[in-house]
SEZALUM-802578 format. One record per residue: residue number from 1; x, y, z of N, C-alpha, C in turn. Coordinates in Angstrom, 2 decimals. Example, Ala and Ser with C-alpha at 12.3 -4.5 7.8 and 13.67 -1.06 7.14 Angstrom:
residues 2
   num       nxx       nyy       nzz      caxx      cayy      cazz       cxx       cyy       czz
     1     13.19     -5.69      7.80     12.30     -4.50      7.80     13.20     -3.30      7.80
     2     12.85     -2.25      7.08     13.67     -1.06      7.14     12.90      0.03      7.87
END
This chain:
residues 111
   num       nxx       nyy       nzz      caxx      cayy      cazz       cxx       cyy       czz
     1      0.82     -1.19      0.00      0.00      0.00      0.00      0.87      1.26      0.00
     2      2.16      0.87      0.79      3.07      1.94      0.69      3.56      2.66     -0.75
     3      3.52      1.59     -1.40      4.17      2.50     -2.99      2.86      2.69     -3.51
     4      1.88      2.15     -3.56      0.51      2.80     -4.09      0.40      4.96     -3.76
     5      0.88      5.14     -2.38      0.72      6.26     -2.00      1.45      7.12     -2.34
     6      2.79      6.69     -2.93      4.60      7.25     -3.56      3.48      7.82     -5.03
     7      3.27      6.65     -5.96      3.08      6.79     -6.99      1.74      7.86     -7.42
     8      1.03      8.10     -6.24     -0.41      9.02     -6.62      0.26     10.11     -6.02
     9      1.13     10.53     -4.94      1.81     11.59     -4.84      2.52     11.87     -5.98
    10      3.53     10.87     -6.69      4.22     11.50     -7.70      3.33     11.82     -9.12
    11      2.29     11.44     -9.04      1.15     11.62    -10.15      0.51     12.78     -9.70
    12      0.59     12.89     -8.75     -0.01     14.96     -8.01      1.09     16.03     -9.10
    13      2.02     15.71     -8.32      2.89     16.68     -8.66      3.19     17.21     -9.86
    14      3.20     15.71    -11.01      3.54     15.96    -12.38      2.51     16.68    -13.02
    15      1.08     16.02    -12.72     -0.01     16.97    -13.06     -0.05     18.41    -12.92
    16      0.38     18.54    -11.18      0.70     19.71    -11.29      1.42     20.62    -11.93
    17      2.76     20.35    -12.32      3.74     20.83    -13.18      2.96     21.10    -14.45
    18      2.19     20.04    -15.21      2.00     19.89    -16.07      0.71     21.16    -16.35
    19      0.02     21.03    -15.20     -1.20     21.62    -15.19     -0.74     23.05    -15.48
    20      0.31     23.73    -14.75      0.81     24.98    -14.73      1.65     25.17    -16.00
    21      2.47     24.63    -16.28      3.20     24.65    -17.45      2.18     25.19    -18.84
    22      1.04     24.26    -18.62     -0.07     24.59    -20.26     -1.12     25.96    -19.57
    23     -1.10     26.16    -18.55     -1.80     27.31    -18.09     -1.30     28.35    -18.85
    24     -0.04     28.60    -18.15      1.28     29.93    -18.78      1.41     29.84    -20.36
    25      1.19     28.42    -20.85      1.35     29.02    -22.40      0.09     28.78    -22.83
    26     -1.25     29.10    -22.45     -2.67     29.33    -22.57     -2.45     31.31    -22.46
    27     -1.83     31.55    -21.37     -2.09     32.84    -21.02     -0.97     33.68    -21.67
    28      0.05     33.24    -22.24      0.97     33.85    -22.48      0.74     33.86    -24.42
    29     -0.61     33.48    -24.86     -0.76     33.14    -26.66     -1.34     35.26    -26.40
    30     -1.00     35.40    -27.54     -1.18     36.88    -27.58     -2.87     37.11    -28.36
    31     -3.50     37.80    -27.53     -4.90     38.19    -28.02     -5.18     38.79    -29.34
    32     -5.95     38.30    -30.18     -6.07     38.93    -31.16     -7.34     39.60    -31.54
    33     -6.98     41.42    -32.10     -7.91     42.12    -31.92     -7.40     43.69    -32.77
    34     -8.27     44.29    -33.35     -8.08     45.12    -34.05     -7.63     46.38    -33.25
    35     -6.94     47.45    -34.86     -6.33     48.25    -33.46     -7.14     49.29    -33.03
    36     -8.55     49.13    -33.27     -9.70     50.47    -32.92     -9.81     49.28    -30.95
    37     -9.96     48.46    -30.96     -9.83     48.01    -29.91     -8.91     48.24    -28.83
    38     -7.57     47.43    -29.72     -6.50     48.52    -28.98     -6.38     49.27    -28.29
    39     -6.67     50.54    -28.96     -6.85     51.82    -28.82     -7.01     51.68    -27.41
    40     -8.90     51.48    -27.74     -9.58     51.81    -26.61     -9.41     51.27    -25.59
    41     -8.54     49.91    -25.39     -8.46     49.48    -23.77     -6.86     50.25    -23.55
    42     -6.15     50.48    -24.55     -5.16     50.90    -24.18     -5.52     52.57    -23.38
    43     -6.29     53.53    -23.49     -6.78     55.26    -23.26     -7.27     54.16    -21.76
    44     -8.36     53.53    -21.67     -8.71     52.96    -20.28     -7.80     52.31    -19.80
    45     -6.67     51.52    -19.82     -5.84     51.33    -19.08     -5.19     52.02    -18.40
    46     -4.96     53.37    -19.13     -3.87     54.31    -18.70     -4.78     55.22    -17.69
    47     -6.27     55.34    -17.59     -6.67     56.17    -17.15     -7.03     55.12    -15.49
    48     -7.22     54.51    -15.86     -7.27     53.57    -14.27     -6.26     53.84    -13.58
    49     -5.20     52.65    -14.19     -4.06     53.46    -13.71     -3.13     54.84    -13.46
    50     -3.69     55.82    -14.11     -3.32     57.02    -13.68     -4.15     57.20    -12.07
    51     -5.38     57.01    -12.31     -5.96     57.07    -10.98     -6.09     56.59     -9.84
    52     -5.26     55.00    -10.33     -4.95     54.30     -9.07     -3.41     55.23     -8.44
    53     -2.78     55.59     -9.44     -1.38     55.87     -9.07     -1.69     57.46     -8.24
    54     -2.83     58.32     -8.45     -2.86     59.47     -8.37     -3.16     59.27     -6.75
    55     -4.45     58.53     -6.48     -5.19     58.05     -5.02     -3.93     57.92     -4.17
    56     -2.81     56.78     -4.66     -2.19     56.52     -4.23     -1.17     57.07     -3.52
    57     -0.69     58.02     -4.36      0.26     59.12     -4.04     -0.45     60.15     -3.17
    58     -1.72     60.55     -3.23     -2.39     61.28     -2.00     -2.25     60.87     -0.56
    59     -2.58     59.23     -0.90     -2.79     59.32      0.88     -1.40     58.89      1.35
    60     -0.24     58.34      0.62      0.83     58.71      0.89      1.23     60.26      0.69
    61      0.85     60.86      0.83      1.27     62.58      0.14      0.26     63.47      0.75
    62      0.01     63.68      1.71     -1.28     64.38      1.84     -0.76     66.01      1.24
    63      0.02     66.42      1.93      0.82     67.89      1.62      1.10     67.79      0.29
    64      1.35     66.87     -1.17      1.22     66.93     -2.58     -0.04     67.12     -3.10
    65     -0.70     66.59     -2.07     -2.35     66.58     -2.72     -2.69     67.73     -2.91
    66     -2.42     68.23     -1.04     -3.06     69.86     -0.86     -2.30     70.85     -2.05
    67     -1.32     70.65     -2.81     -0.15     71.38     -3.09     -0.69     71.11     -4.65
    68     -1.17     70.33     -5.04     -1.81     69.71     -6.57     -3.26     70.75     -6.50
    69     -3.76     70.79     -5.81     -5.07     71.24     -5.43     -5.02     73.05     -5.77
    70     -4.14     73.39     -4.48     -3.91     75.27     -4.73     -3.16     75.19     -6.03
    71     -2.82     74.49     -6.78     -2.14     74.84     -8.33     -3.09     74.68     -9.41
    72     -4.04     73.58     -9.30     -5.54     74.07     -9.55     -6.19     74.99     -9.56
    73     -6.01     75.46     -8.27     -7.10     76.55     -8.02     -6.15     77.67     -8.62
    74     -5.16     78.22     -8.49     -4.14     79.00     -8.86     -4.25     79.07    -10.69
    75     -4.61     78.22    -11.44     -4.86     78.17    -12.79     -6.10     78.86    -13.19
    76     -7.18     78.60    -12.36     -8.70     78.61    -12.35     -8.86     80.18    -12.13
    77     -8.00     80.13    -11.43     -7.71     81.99    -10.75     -9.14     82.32    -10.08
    78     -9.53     81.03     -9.14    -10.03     80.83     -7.83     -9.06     80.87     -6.53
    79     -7.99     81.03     -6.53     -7.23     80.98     -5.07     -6.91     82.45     -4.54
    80     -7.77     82.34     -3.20     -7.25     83.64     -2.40     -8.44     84.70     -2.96
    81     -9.41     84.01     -3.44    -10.71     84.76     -3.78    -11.75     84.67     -2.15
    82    -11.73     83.84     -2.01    -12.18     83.53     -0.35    -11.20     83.85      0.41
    83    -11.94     84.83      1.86    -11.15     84.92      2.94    -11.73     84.12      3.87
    84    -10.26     83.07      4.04    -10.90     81.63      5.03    -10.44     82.41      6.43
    85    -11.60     82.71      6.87    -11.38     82.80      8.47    -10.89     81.83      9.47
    86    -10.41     81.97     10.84    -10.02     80.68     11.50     -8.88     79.85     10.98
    87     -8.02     80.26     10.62     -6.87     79.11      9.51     -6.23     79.74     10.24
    88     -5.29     78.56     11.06     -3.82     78.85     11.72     -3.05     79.43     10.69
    89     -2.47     78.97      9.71     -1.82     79.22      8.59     -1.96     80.53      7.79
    90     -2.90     80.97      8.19     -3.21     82.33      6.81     -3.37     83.34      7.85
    91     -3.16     84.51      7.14     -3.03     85.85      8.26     -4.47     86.77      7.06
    92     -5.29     86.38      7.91     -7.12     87.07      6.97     -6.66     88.78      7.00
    93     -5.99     89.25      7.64     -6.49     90.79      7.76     -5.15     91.36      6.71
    94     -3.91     90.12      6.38     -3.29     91.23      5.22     -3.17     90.77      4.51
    95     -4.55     89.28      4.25     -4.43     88.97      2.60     -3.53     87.53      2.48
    96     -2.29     87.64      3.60     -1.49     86.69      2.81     -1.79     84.90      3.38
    97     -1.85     84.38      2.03     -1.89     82.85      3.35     -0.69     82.24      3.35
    98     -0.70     80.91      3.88     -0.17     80.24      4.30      0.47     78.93      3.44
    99     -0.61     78.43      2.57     -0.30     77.98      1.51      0.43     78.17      0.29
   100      0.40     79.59      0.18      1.60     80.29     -1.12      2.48     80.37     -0.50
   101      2.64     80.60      0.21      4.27     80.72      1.12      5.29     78.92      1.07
   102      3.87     78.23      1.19      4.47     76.61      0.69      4.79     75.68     -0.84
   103      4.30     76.93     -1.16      4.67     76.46     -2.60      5.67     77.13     -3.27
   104      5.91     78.85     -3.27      6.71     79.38     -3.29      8.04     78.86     -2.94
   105      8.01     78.23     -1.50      9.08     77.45     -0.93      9.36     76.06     -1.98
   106      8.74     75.20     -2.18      8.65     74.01     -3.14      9.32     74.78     -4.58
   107      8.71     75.65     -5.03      9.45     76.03     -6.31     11.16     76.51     -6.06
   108     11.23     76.60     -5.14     12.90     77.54     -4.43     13.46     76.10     -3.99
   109     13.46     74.91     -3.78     13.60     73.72     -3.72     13.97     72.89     -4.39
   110     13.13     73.52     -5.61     13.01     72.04     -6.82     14.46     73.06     -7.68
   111     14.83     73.99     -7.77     15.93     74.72     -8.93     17.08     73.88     -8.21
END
């Protein structure tokens, strides 16, 4: 009974090998598909992944986020149109905040 149990173990394994071996060259035959297809999963690939990579870098980055955000708003030529009351950071009565002073700094950084 003892080699009965050798031989269905060694019949596991080869299967296994075997099983994986024709998997990888099942998955590894190249898809075929026109290039208007292409295209289009290629623009959605990149845009997922831009957005997984973007999320990503936020909540590792909180201060890039905020810093992506006022350069936004700074384009829009929405920033510093609101006077945010209550902000440790910003001085309301002469205008200046707290946030340009951090980016200003970032640009004097990056030369």
């Amino acid at each position: 009974m003892r080699i009965m149990d050798d031989w269905i173990g060694l019949l596991f394994f080869v299967l296994l090998i075997v099983g994986a071996f024709v998997g990888l060259k099942v998955l590894s035959k190249p898809v075929k598909r026109t290039e208007a297809e292409f295209e289009r999963n290629a623009a959605e690939s990149t845009s997922m992944l831009g957005a997984g990579m973007n999320a990503l870098q936020e909540a590792l980055d909180p201060a890039a986020a905020r810093a992506k955000e006022v350069q936004t708003q700074l384009k829009e030529g929405r920033y510093g149109k609101k006077k945010r009351e209550g902000k440790a950071d910003g001085d309301v009565e002469s205008g200046r905040d707290g946030d340009a002073e951090i980016i200003n700094n970032e640009r004097l950084t990056k030369k």
